[in-house]
Backbone as a ProteinNet text record, in pm:
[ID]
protein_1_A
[PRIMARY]
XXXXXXXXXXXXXXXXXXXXXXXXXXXXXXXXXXXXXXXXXXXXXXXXXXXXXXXXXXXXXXXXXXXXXXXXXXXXXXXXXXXXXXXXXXXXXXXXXXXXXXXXXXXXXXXXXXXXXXXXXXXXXXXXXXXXXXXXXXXXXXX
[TERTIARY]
4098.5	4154.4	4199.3	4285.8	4345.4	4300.3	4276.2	4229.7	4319.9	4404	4543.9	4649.2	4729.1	4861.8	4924.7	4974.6	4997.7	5150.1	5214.9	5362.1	5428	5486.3	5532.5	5689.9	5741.6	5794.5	5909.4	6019.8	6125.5	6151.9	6126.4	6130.8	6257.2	6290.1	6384.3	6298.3	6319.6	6200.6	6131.2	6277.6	6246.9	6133.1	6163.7	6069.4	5957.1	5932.9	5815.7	5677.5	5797.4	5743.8	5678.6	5759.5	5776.6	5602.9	5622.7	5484.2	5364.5	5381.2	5237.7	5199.1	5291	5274	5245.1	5283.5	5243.3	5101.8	5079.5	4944.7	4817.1	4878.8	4759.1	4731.6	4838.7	4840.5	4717	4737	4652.6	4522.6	4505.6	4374.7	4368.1	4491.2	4416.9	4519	4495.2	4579.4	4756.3	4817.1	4932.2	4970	4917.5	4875.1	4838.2	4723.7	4709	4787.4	4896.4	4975.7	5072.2	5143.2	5238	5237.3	5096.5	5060	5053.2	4983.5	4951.1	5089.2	5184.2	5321.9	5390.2	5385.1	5458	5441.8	5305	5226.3	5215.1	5243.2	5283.1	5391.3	5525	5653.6	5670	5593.6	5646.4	5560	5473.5	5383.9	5550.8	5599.4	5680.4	5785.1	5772.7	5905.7	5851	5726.3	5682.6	5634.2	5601.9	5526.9	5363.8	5335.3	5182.8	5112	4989.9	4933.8	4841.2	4831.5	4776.3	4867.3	5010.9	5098.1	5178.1	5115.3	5218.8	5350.6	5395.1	5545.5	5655.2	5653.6	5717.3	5880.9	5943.5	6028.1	6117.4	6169.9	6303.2	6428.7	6575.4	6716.8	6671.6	6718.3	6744	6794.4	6781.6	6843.1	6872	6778.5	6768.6	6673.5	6575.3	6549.9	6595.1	6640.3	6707.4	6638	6538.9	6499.1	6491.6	6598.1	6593.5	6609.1	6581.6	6629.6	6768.7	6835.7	6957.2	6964.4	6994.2	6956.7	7145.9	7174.9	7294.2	7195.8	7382.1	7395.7	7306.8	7232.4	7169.7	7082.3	6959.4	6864.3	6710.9	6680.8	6573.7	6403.7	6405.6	6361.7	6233	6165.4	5993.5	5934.7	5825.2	5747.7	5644.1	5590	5487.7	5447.5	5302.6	5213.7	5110.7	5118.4	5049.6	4988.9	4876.7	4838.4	4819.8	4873.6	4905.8	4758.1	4703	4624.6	4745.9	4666.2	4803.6	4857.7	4763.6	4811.8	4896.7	4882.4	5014.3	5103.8	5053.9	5237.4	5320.3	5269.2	5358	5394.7	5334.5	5368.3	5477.6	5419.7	5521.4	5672.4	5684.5	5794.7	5856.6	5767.2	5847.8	5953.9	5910.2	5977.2	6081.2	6033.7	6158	6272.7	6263.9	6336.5	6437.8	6366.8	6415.8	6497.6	6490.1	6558.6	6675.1	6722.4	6795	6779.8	6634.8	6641.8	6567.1	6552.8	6498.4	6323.6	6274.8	6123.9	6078.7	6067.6	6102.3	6174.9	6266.5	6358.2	6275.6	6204.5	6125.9	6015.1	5957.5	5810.7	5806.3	5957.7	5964.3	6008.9	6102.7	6211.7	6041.2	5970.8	5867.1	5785.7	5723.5	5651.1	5736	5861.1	5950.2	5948.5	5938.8	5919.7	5788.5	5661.1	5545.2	5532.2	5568.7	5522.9	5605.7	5725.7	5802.5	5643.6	5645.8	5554.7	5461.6	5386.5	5261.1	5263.4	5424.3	5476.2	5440.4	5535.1	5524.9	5402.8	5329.1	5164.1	5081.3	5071.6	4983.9	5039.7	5097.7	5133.7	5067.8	4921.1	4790.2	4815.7	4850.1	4823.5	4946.6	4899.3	5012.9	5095.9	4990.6	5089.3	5180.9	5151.1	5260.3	5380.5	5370.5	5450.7	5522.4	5489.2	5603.5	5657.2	5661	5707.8	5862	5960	6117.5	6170.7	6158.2	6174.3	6347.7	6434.3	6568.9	6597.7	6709.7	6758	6782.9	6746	6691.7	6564.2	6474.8	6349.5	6278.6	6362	6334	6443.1	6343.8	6475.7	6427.4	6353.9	6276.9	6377.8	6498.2	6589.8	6530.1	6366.5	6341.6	6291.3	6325.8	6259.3	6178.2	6093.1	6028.7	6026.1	5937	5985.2	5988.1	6077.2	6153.9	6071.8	5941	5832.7	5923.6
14082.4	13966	14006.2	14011.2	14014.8	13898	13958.3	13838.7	13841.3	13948.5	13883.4	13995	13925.3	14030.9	14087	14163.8	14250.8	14232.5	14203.3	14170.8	14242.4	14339.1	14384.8	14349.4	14297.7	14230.7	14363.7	14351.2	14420.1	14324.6	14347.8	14252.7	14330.1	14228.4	14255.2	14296.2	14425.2	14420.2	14257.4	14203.4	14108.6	13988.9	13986.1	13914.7	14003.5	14072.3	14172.1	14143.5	14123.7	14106.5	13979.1	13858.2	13698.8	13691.9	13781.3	13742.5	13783.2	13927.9	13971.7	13905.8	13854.7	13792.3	13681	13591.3	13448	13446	13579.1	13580.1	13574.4	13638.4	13721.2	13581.6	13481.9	13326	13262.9	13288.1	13165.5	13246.8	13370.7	13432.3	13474.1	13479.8	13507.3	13604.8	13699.5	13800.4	13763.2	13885.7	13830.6	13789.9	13829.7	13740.5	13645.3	13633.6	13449.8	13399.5	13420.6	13360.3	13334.3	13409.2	13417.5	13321.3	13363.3	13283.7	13160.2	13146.9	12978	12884.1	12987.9	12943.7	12857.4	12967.8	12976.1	12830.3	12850.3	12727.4	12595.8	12588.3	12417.8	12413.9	12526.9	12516.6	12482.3	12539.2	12479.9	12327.6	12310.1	12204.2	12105	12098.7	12029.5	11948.8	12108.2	12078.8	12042.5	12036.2	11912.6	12004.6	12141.2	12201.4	12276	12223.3	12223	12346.8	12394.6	12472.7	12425.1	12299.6	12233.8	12187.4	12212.9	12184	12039.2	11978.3	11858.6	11885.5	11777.4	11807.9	11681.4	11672.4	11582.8	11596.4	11705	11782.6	11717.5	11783.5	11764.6	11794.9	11781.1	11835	11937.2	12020.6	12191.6	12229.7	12336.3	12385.6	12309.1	12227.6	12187.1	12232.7	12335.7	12369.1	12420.2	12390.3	12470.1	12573.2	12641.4	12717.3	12847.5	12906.6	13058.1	13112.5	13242.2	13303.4	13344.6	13336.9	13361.3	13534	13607.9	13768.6	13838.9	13904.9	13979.3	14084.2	14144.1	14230.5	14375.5	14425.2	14533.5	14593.5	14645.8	14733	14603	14631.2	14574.5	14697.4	14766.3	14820	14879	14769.7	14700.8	14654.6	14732.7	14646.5	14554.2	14469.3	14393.3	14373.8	14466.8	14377.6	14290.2	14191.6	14060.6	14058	13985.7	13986	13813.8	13771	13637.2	13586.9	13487.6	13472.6	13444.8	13388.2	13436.4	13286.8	13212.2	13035.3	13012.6	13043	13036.8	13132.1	13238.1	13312.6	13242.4	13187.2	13131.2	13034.2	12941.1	12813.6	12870.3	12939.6	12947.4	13039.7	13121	13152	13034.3	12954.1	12845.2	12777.9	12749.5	12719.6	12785.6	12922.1	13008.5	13019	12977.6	12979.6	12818.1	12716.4	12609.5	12570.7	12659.1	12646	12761	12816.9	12903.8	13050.2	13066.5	13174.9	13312.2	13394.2	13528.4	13482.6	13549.3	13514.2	13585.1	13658.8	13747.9	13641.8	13602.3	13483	13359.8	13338.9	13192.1	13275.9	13356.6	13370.9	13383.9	13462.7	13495.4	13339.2	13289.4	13146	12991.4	13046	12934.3	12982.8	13108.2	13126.1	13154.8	13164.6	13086.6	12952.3	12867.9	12733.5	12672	12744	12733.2	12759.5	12874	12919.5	12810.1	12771.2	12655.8	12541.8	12520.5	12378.6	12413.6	12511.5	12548.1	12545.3	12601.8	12600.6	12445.6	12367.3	12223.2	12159.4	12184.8	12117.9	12136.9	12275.2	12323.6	12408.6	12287.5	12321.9	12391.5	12427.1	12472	12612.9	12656.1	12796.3	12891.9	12961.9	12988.7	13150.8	13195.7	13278.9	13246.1	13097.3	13069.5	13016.7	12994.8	12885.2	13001.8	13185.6	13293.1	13311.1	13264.2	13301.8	13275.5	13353.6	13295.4	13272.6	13180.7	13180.7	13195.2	13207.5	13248.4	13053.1	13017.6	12874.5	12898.8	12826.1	12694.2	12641.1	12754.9	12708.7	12651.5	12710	12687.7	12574.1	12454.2	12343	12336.4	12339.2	12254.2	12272	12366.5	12413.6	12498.7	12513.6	12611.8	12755.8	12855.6	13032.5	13052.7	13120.3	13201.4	13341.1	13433.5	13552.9	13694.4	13639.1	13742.3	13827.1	13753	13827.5	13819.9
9684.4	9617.8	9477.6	9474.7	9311.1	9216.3	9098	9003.1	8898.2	8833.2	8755.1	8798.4	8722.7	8778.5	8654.8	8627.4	8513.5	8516.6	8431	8399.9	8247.3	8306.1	8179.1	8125.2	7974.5	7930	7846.2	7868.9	7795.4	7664.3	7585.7	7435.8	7356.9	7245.7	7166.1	7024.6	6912.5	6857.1	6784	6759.6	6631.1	6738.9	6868.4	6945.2	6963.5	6962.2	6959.6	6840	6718.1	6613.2	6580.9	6638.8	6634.9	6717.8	6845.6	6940.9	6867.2	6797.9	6759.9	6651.2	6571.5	6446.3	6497.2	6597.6	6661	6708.5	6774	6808	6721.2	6609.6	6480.1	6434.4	6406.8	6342.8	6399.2	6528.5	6632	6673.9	6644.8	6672.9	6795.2	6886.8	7046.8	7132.8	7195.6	7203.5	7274.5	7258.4	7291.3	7499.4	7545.6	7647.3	7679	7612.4	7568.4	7566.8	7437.3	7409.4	7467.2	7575.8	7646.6	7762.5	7861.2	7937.9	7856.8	7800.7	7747.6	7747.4	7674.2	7660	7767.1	7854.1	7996.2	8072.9	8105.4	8169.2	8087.1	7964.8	7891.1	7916.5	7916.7	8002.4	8114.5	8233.8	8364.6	8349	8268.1	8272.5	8303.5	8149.5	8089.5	8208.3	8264.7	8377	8491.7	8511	8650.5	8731.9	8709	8764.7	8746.2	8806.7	8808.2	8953.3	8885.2	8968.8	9100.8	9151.1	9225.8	9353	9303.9	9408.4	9356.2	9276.2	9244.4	9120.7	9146.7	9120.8	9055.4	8952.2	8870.1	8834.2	8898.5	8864.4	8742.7	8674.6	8623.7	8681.9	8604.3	8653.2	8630.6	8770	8749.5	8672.1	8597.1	8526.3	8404.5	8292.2	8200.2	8112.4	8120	8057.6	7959.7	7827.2	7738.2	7628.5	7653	7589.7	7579.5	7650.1	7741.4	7570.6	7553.7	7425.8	7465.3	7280.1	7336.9	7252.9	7304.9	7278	7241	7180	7075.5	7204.5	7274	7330.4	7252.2	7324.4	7243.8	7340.7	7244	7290.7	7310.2	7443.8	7465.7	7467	7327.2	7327.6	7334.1	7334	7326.5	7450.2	7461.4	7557.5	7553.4	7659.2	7650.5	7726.3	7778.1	7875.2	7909.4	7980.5	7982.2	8112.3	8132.9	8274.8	8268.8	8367	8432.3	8552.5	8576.5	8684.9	8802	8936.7	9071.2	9030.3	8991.5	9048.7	8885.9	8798.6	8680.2	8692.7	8757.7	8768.4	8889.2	9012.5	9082.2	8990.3	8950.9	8897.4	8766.7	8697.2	8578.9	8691	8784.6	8857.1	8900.8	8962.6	9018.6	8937.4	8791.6	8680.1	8630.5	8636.7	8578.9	8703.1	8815.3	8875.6	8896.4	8903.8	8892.7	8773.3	8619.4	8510.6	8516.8	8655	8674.6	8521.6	8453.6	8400.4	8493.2	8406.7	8434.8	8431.9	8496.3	8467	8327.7	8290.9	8141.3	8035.6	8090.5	7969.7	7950.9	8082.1	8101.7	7977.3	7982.7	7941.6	7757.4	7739.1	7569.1	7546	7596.8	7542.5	7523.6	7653.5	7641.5	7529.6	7459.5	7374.9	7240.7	7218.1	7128.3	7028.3	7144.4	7206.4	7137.7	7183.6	7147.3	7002.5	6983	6818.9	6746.8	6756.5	6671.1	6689.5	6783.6	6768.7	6691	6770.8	6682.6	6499.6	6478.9	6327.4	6286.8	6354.6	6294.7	6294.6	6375.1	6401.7	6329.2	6250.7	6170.2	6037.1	5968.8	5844.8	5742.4	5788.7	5717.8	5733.1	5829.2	5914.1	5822.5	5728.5	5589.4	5753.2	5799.5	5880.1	5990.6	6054.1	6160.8	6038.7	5970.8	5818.3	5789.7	5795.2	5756.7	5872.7	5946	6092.2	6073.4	6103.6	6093.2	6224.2	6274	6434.2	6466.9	6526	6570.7	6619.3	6554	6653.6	6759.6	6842.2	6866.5	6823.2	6816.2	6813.4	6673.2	6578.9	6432.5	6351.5	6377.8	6361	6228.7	6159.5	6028.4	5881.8	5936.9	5823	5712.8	5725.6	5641	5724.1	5647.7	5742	5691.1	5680.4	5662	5636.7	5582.5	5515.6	5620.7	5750.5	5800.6	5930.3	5969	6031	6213.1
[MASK]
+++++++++++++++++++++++++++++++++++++++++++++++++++++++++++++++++++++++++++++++++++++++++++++++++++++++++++++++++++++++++++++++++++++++++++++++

């Protein structure tokens, strides 16, 4: 029986940087974070690990990252349990992205909130997140 599944992530550095620095904020490794991400994403979108199903319009998810032709030069590995990687696949597939696009664009996604939620937290507050995700009109110092 398998107990997680190991998923490794082609990152862009400046997302590389965005995750470890997102992680260091919130105290919990970058897996955590990813997964955690992922799964309040498919949450969002009506997918759940129990089999129920709230769906949204396909393909509305709008949070995919949007990535400048380049070098995906970074890696990242994460290990997923079986019943959130189907569930978060199911998602990344129903939002017509990449499962990789679903997992950085949802923990994107996350760290913005996490930004706005906890105005206390002086390291998610340097975080410069890339738009979409960084609506607040102010950046941060470039992390």
């Amino acid at each position: 029986m398998t107990t997680f599944r190991s998923v490794t992530l082609r990152v862009t550095e400046k997302e590389a940087r965005l995750i470890e620095a997102g992680a260091s904020a919130l105290g919990v490794s970058k897996s955590t974070l990813i997964s955690t991400a992922a799964e309040i994403a498919a949450h969002q979108l009506g997918f759940f690990e129990d089999g129920r199903t709230l769906r949204t319009e396909p393909g509305s998810w709008k949070d995919a990252p949007v990535r400048d032709k380049g070098s995906l030069d970074s890696q990242i590995v994460i290990s997923l349990n079986p019943l959130e990687y189907q569930t978060i696949r199911k998602a990344a597939q129903w939002s017509f992205v990449s499962f990789p696009a679903f997992l950085i664009g949802a923990t994107l996604r996350f760290l913005a909130t996490c930004k706005n939620t906890q105005p206390g937290n002086p390291e998610l507050a340097a975080l410069s997140l890339p738009p979409p995700y960084d609506t607040s009109g102010k950046s941060g110092r470039g992390k």
